[in-house]
ZAMARGU-4260 file (C-alpha; in steps of 0.2 Angstrom, whole numbers, plus 5000, padded with zeros to 4 digits):
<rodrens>
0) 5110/5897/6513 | 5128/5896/6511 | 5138/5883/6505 | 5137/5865/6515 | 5153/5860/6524
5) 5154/5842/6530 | 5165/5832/6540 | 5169/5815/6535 | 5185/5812/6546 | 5179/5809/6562
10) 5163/5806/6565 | 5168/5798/6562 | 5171/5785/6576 | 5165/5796/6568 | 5165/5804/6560
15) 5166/5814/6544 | 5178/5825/6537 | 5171/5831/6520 | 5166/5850/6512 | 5149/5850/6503
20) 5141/5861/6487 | 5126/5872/6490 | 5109/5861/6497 | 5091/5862/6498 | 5088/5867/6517
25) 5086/5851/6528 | 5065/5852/6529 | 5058/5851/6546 | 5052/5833/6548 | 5042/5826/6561
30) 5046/5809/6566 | 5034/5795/6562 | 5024/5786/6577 | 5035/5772/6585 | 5034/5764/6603
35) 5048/5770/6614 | 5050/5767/6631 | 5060/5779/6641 | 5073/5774/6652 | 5083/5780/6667
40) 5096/5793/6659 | 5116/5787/6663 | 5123/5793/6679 | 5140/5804/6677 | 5154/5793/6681
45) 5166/5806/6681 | 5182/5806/6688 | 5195/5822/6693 | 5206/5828/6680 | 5222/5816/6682
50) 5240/5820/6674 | 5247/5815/6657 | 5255/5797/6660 | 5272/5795/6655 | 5276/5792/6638
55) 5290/5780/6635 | 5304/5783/6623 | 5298/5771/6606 | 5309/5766/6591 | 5311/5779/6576
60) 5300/5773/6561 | 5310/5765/6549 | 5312/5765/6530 | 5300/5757/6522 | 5285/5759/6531
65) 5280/5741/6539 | 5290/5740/6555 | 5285/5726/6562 | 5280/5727/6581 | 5293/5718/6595
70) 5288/5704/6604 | 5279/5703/6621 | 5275/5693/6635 | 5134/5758/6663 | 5122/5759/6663
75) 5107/5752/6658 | 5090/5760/6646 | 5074/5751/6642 | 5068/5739/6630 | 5054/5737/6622
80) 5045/5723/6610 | 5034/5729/6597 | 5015/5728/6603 | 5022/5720/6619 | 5024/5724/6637
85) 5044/5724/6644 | 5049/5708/6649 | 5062/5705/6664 | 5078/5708/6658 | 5089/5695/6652
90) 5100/5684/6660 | 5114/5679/6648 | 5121/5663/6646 | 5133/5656/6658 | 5148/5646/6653
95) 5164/5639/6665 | 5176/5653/6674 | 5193/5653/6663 | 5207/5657/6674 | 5204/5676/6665
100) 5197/5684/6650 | 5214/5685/6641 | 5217/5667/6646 | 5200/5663/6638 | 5204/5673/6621
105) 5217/5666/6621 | 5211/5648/6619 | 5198/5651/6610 | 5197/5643/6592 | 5192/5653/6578
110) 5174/5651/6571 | 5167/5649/6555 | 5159/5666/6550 | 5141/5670/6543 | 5142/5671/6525
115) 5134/5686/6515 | 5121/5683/6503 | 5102/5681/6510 | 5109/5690/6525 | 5120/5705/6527
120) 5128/5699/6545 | 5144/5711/6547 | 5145/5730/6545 | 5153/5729/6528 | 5144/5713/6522
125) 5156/5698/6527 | 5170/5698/6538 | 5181/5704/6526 | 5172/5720/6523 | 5171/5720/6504
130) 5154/5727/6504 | 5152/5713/6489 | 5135/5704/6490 | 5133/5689/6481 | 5114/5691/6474
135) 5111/5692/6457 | 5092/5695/6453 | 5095/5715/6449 | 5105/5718/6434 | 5109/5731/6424
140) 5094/5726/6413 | 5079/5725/6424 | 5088/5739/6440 | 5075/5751/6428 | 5061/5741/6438
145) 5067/5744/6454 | 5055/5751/6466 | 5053/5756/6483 | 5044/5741/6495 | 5043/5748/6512
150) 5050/5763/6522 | 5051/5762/6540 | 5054/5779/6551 | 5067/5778/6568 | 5059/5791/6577
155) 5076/5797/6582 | 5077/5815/6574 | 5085/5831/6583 | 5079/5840/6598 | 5080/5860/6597
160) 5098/5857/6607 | 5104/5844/6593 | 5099/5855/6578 | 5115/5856/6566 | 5122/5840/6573
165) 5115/5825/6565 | 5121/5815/6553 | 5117/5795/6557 | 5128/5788/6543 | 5119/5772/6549
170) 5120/5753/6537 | 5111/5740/6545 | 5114/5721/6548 | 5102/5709/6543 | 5101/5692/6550
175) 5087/5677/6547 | 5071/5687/6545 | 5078/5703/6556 | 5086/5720/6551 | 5095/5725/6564
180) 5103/5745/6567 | 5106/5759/6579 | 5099/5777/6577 | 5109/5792/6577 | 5107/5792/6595
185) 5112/5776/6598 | 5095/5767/6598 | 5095/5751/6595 | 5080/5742/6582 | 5075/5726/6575
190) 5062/5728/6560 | 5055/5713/6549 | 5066/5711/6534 | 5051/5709/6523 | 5039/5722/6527
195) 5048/5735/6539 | 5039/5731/6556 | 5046/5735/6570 | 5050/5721/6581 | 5059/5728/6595
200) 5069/5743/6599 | 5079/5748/6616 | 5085/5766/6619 | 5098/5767/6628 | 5096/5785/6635
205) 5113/5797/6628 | 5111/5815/6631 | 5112/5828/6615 | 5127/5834/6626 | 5138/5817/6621
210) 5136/5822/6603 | 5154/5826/6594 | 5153/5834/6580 | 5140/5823/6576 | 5126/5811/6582
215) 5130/5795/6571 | 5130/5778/6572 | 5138/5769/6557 | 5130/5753/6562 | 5129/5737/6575
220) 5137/5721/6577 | 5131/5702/6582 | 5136/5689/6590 | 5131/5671/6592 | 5138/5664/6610
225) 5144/5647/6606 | 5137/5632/6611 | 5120/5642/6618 | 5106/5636/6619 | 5095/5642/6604
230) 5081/5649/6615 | 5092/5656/6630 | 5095/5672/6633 | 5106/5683/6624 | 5113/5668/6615
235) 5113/5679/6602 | 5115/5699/6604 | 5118/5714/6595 | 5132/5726/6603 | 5134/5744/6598
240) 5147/5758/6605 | 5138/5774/6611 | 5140/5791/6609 | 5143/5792/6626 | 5158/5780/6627
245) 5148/5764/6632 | 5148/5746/6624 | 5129/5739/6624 | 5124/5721/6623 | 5106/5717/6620
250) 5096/5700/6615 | 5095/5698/6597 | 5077/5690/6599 | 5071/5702/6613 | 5081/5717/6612
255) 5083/5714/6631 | 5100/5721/6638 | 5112/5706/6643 | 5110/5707/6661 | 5130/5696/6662
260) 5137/5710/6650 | 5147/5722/6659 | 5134/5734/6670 | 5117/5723/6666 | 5122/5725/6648
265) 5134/5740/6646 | 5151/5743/6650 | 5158/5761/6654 | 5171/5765/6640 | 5178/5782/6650
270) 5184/5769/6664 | 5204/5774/6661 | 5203/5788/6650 | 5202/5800/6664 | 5188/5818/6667
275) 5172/5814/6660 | 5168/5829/6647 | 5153/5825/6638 | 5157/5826/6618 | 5175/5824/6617
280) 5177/5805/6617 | 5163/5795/6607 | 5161/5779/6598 | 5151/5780/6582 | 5158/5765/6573
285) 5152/5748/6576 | 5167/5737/6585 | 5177/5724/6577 | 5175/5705/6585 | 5186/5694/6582
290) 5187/5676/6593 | 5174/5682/6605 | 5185/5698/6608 | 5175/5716/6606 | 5188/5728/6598
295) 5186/5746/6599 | 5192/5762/6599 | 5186/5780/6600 | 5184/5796/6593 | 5192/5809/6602
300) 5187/5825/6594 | 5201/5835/6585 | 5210/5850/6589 | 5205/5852/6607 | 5221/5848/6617
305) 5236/5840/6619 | 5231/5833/6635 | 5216/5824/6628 | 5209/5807/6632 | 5217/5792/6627
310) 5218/5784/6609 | 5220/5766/6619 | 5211/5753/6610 | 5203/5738/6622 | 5197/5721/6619
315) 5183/5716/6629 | 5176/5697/6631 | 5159/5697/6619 | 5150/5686/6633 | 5154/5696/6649
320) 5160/5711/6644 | 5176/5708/6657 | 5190/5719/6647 | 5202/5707/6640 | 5217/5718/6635
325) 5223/5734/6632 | 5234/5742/6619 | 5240/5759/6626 | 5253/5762/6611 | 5263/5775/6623
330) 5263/5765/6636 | 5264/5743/6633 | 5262/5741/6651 | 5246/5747/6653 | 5238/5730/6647
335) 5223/5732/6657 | 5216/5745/6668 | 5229/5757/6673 | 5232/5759/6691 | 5222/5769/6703
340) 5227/5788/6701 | 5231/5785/6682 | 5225/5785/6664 | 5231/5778/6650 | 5243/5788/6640
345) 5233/5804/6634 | 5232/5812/6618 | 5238/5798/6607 | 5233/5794/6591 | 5215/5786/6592
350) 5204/5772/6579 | 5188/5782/6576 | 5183/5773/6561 | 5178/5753/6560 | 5191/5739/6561
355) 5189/5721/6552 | 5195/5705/6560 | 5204/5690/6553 | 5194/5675/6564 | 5208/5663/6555
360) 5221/5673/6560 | 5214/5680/6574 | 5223/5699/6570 | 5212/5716/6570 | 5218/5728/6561
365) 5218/5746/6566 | 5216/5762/6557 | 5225/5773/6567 | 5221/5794/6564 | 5235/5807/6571
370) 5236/5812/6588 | 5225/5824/6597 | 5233/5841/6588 | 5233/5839/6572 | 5242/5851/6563
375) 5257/5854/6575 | 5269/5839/6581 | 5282/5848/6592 | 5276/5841/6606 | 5272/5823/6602
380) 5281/5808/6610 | 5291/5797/6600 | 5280/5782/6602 | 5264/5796/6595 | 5276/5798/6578
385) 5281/5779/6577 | 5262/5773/6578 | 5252/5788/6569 | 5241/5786/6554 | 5247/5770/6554
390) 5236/5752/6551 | 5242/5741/6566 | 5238/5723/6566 | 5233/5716/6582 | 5235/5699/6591
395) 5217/5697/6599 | 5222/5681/6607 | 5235/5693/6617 | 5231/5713/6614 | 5251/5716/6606
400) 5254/5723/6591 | 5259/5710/6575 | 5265/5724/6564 | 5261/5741/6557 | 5262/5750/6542
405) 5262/5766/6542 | 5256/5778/6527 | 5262/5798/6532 | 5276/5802/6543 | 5274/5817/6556
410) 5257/5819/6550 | 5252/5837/6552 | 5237/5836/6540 | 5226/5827/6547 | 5228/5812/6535
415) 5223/5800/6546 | 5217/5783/6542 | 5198/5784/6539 | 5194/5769/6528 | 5188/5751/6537
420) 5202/5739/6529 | 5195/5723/6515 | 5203/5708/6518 | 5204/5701/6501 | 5213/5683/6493
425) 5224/5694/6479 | 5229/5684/6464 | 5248/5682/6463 | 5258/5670/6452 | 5244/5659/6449
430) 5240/5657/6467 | 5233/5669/6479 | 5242/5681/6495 | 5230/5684/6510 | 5230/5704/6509
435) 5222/5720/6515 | 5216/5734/6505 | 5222/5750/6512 | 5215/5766/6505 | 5220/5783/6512
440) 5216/5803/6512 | 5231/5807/6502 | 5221/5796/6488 | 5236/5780/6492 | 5229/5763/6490
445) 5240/5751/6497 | 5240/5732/6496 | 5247/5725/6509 | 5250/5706/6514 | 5239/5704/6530
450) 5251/5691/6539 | 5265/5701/6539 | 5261/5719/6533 | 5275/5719/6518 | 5266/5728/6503
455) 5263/5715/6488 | 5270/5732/6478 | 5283/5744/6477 | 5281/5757/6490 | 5291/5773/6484
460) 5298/5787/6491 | 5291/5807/6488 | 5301/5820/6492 | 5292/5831/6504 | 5292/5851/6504
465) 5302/5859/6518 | 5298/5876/6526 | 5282/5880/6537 | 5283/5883/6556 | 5293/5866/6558
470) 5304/5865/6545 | 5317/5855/6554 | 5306/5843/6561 | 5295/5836/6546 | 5301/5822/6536
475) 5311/5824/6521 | 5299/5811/6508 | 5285/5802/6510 | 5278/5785/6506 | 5266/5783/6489
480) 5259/5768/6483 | 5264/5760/6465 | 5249/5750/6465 | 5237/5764/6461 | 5232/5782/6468
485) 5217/5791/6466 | 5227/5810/6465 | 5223/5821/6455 | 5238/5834/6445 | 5245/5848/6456
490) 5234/5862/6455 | 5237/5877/6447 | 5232/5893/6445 | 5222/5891/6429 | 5211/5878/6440
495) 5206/5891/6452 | 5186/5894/6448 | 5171/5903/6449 | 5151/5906/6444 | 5157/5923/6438
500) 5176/5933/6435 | 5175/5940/6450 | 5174/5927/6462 | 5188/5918/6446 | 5199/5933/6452
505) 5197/5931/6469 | 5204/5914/6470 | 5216/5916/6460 | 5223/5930/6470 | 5220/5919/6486
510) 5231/5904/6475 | 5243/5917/6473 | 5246/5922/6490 | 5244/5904/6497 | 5260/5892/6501
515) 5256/5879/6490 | 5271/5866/6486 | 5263/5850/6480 | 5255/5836/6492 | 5262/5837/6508
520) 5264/5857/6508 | 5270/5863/6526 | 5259/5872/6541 | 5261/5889/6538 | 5257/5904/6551
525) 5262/5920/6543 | 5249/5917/6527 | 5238/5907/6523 | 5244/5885/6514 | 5234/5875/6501
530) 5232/5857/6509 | 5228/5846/6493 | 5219/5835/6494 | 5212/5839/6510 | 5204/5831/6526
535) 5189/5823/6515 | 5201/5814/6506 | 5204/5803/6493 | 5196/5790/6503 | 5188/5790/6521
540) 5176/5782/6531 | 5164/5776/6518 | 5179/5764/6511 | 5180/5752/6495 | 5170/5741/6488
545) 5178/5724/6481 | 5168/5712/6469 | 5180/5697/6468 | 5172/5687/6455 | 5178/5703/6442
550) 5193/5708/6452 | 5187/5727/6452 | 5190/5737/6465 | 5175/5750/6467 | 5182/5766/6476
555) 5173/5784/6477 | 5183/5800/6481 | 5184/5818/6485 | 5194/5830/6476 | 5194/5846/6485
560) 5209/5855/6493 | 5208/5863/6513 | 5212/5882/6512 | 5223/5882/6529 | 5231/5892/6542
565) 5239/5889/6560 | 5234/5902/6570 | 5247/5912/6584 | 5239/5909/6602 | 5237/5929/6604
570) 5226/5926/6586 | 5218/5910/6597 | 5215/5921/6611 | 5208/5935/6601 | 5194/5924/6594
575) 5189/5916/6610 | 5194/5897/6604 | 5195/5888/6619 | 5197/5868/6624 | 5181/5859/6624
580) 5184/5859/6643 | 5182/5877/6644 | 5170/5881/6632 | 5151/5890/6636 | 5147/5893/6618
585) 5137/5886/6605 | 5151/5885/6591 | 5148/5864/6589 | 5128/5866/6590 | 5128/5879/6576
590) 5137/5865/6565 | 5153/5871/6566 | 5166/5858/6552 | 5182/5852/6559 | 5196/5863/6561
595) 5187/5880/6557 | 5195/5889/6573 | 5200/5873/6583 | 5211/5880/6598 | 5225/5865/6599
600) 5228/5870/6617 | 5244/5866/6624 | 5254/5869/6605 | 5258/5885/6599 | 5246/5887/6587
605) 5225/5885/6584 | 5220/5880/6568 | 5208/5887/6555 | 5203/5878/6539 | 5192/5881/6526
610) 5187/5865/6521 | 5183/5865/6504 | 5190/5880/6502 | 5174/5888/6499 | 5173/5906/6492
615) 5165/5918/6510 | 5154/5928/6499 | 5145/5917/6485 | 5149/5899/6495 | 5156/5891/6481
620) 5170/5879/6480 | 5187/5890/6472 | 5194/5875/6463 | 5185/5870/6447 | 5174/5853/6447
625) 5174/5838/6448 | 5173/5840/6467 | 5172/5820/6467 | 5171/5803/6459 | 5169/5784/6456
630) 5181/5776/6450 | 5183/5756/6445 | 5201/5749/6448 | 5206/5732/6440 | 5210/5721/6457
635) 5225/5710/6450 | 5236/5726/6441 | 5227/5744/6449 | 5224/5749/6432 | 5209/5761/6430
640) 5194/5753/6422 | 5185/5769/6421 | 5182/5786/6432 | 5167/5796/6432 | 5160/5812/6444
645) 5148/5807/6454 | 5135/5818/6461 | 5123/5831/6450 | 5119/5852/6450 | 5099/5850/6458
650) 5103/5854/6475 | 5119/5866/6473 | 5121/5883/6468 | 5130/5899/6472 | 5122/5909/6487
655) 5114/5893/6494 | 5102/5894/6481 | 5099/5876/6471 | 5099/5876/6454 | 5089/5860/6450
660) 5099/5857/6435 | 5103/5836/6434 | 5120/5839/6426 | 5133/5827/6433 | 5146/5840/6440
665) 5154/5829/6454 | 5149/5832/6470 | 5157/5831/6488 | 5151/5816/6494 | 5151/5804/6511
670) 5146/5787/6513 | 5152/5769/6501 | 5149/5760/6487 | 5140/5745/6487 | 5144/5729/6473
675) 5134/5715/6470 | 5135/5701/6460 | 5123/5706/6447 | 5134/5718/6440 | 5129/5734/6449
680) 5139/5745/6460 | 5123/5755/6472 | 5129/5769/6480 | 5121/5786/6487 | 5134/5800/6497
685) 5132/5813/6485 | 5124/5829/6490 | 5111/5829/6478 | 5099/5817/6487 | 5098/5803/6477
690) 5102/5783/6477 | 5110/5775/6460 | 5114/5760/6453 | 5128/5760/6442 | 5134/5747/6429
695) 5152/5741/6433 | 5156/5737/6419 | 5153/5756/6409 | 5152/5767/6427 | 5138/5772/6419
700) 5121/5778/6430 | 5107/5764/6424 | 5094/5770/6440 | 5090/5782/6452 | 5079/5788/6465
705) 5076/5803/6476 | 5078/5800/6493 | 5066/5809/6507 | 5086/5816/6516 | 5103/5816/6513
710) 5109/5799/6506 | 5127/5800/6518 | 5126/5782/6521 | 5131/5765/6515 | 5118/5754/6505
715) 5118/5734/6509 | 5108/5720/6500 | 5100/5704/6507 | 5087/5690/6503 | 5067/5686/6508
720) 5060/5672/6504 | 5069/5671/6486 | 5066/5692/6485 | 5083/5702/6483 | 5082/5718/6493
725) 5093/5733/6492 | 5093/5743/6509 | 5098/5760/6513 | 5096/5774/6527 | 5093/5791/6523
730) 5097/5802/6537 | 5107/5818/6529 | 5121/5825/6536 | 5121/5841/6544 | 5139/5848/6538
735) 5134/5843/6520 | 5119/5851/6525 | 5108/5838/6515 | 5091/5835/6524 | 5089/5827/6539
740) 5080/5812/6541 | 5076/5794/6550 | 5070/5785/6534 | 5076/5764/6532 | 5070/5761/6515
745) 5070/5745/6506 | 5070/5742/6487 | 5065/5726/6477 | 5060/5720/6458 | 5040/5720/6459
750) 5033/5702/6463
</rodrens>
């Protein structure tokens, strides 16, 4: 087997744009029993191709990056109870009409939020997305007697049409005595905390064809309707975006569909965005609520087209599901459904990844990625360059934008924003500033006051390389961070690498040949550019971790360069690369990573990248390891506290071939870090199929375990009954090619 590439960047909503070592072979698994019922599948709501809206002219960006924005005025599946018949579906609680939904948000007084500890209630622990839990029974000095407690199997694994394209990426809630998550494919459970038991689960019916790149499902969001009554239905419910593009609602007690919620519980997402093509615009990233608003975006799978569907982001009242606003960035006038005949502005840059929410403020704020072609920005619109790989801050109480910062200009390297932000309290002159954490690809971390987007720290200038196939158009520096960055040194020759001196030689030859100019190197079409680092990042979707009782920042990283090339269209045509319009071919099913022949149709150029940069005839990777790492970062200052590789040998080798040796060698990896308050950072994401627990104050491994599949995922922690419990889903990841899997597993001290 040859060696694994992955995809981290946007599978992200989701998705996943990362290059992996050599793996086991994912083992054929059959899934465990589990009561599913079946439901009607979703109708196509397609609707004829429709032209590009118009694109109107935007303000340049400015110097320095903050520019502050202007002001301005479904279907339905089954559910099913554990050892139960179905009930009727739910009825969801009723409440007075407001004069409209935006009227409504608009009014609407910030609650207090559920606070992490005995439960994990958000996506990234509390609302402010530190994936910090406060729970302090594991320490460094008993984790040793950490043992698994209960495993519990989704059933949800791949059918022969999905093989290659799994990856669920999946970190549950947990609320009261409930774990709440969704499958790859969107399935939606409820297990006892405890033991494991199912409780309910509710299968909402998406086809293999809606799979992206991959079938994943980061994780869910609650809601507690206020002033329900306790027992009524839906007063409390889980929502989820879908593969397919649709926003589910469901009881939290029942697992019943919120019959008030859009469509009896589900709201079309392709409504606006124009031709229904199944696969090209998904949501894999739980939404973002924020005063009773649903926040979401979509993945729209790179490289396609220009004319691809929207990056809009839309708000959508958490009770009803009625859509609240709109924020088409091409097109501000477009604050709801755009009129009959039209979409909202195609091809824009797009949030695949997870928002976080200020409830005080009531802002969102929006990693934004690139728009639709990534590596060629001749024919974007001004307002695409202004708002790119940018994080927006938005108004929920009106759908505009507050401020944006933005951290690549003309990004032609597919460095968009794949982190979720953490909304920390930084300490500064004896006080604290209400910030947000920004990490990037390019390995910035930025730290940024969250009122008003103005870094708390220097933001300096880079000169950026000329040349490449738009020489005139790319910008002459670039922003960097003087808070900290996880960058490595400039490659050189003496780090190309290999298992033997031949395949040494051969990338050193390949280095030789390359355009290679520092970070920032331009698109090249007559040979082949080194892209360092590359699409995996730095940072992406599995984000920081902050534990601020230590002020440290906890942040894993790739190291690994892209080996790129932009493709003429007679090269394009040669190979056959067509849009995923087009397309009759089995390129996606067979696993195919992001970028590796995508067509770009309607620029110039197709792009091909080796991800990884990965040797053709023994697999390996041509720069030398670490291939990635963990690092600790003092919060207050952004000194390093300490680095180490993360991710050992057992499972990589040359020619696909494991070599089962545990040396630490830094591994690719994809997923986050977990931090809890007993001095442990838990974390996974590595190829090498384990689950660790680190000290945080040595970076030093103090536990591990093998995990039954790839560990790509996100741990979380929680409380029963005085018990800590460390959670985790192991589901592998098909571009890593770590096994696959549909194990929730659940750790604890012995009683």
């Amino acid at each position: 087997m040859a060696l694994p590439t992955i995809a981290c960047g946007r599978i992200l909503l989701a998705g996943m744009t990362c290059l992996g070592l050599a793996l086991f072979p994912a083992s054929a698994q059959e899934p465990s029993p589990s009561t599913t019922t079946t439901a009607p599948a979703p109708q196509d709501q397609s609707t004829a191709p429709v032209p590009q809206g118009a694109v109107p002219p935007a303000a340049s960006p400015a110097d320095p990056a903050i520019q502050p924005a202007p002001p301005s005025p479904a279907e339905q599946g089954t559910s099913t109870p554990a050892g139960s018949t179905p009930n009727d579906t739910a009825t969801a609680p009723t409440a007075a009409t407001p004069p409209s939904p935006l009227a409504a948000a608009a009014a609407r007084a910030p609650v207090e939020p559920l606070p992490v500890g005995p439960d994990w209630p958000h996506y990234g622990g509390s609302t402010t997305a530190s994936r910090y839990s406060p729970l302090d029974q594991i320490t460094p000095d008993n984790v040793g007697q950490l043992q698994k407690v209960w495993t519990y199997r989704t059933g949800d694994m791949p059918s022969e049409a999905a093989e290659n394209k799994y990856a669920p990426e999946t970190t549950p809630l947990k609320i009261g005595d409930r774990l709440y998550l969704c499958s790859a494919k969107n399935i939606l459970i409820a297990v006892n905390a405890a033991s494991g038991e199912e409780i309910w689960r509710y299968d909402p019916q998406v086809a293999d064809e809606a799979i992206p790149y991959s079938a994943s499902c980061r994780g869910v969001s609650y809601y507690a309707v206020p002033d329900a009554a306790p027992d009524s239905a839906c007063a409390t419910r889980i929502i989820e975006g879908t593969l397919d593009a649709r926003l589910i609602a469901v009881d939290a007690r029942t697992g019943e569909p919120c019959a008030n919620f859009g469509d009896n519980g589900a709201v079309d997402l392709w409504t606006g965005i124009g031709e229904k093509v199944p696969g090209w615009y998904a949501v894999t990233a739980p939404p973002a609520i924020v005063r009773g608003v649903v926040v979401t975006g979509a993945q729209v799978k790179d490289g396609e087209a220009e004319d691809a569907p929207s990056g809009v982001i839309r708000g959508y009242d958490a009770v009803t599901g009625a859509l609240v606003w709109a924020w088409d960035l091409a097109n501000p006038a477009f604050t709801g459904l755009p009129p009959e005949g039209q979409t909202y502005t195609r091809g824009t840059p797009n949030m695949w990844t997870a928002a976080v929410g200020d409830e005080a403020l009531g802002y969102v704020y929006l990693p934004l990625g690139n728009s639709s072609v990534d590596y060629f920005g001749g024919n974007r619109s001004e307002a695409e360059n202004e708002w790119s790989t940018s994080l927006v801050a938005l108004d929920v109480t009106t759908g505009k934008p507050v401020w944006h910062f933005q951290t690549v200009r003309y990004d032609v390297w597919d460095y968009d924003l794949g982190s979720q932000p953490t909304l920390v309290d930084f300490p500064r002159d004896g006080g604290t500033v209400p910030a947000v954490v920004l990490p990037s690809k390019q390995g910035d971390i930025y730290i940024l006051d969250r009122r008003t987007g103005e870094s708390l720290f220097p933001v300096n200038e880079e000169a950026a390389p000329a040349g490449g196939v738009e020489n005139e158009a790319l910008a002459d520096s670039q922003p960097t961070s003087a808070y900290h960055d996880l960058r490595f040194p400039r490659l050189t020759e003496k780090d190309m690498w290999g298992m033997t001196p031949l395949d040494q030689l051969w990338c050193r030859i390949q280095f030789r040949r390359a355009a290679y100019d520092g970070p920032y190197t331009a698109p090249t079409s007559d040979r082949y550019y080194i892209e360092y680092p590359g699409y995996n990042g730095g940072s992406d979707w599995g984000s920081v971790a902050v534990d601020p009782s230590r002020g440290i920042l906890i942040a894993n990283y790739n190291n690994m360069p892209n080996h790129n090339r932009l493709l003429t269209r007679e090269e394009a045509d040669e190979r056959g690369l067509a849009p995923i319009y087009e397309r009759n071919d089995q390129s996606d099913v067979e696993g195919r990573a992001e970028g590796a022949g995508d067509p770009q149709t309607g620029a110039p150029y197709a792009i091909d990248v080796n991800a990884g940069w990965r040797v053709p005839f023994t697999g390996l990777l041509c720069k030398e390891p670490p291939y990635g790492g963990i690092r600790a970062i003092e919060l207050a200052t952004g000194k390093t506290l300490w680095d180490e590789p993360i991710g050992t040998a057992r499972k990589n080798g040359p020619f696909g071939i494991p070599t089962f040796l545990p040396i630490t060698i830094g591994t690719p990896n994809n997923g986050g870090p977990l931090v809890t308050a007993g001095g442990l950072v838990f974390i996974a994401a590595a190829t090498d199929d384990l689950i660790r627990a680190i000290d945080i104050k040595t970076g030093k491994v103090v536990w591990q375990d093998e995990l039954p599949a790839g560990g790509q995922a996100t741990p979380m922690a929680y409380e029963v009954d005085g018990r800590q419990y460390i959670g985790f889903m192991a589901g592998g990841h098909h571009f890593m090619e770590t096994p696959i899997g549909d194990y929730v597993i659940a750790y604890a001290l012995p009683q």
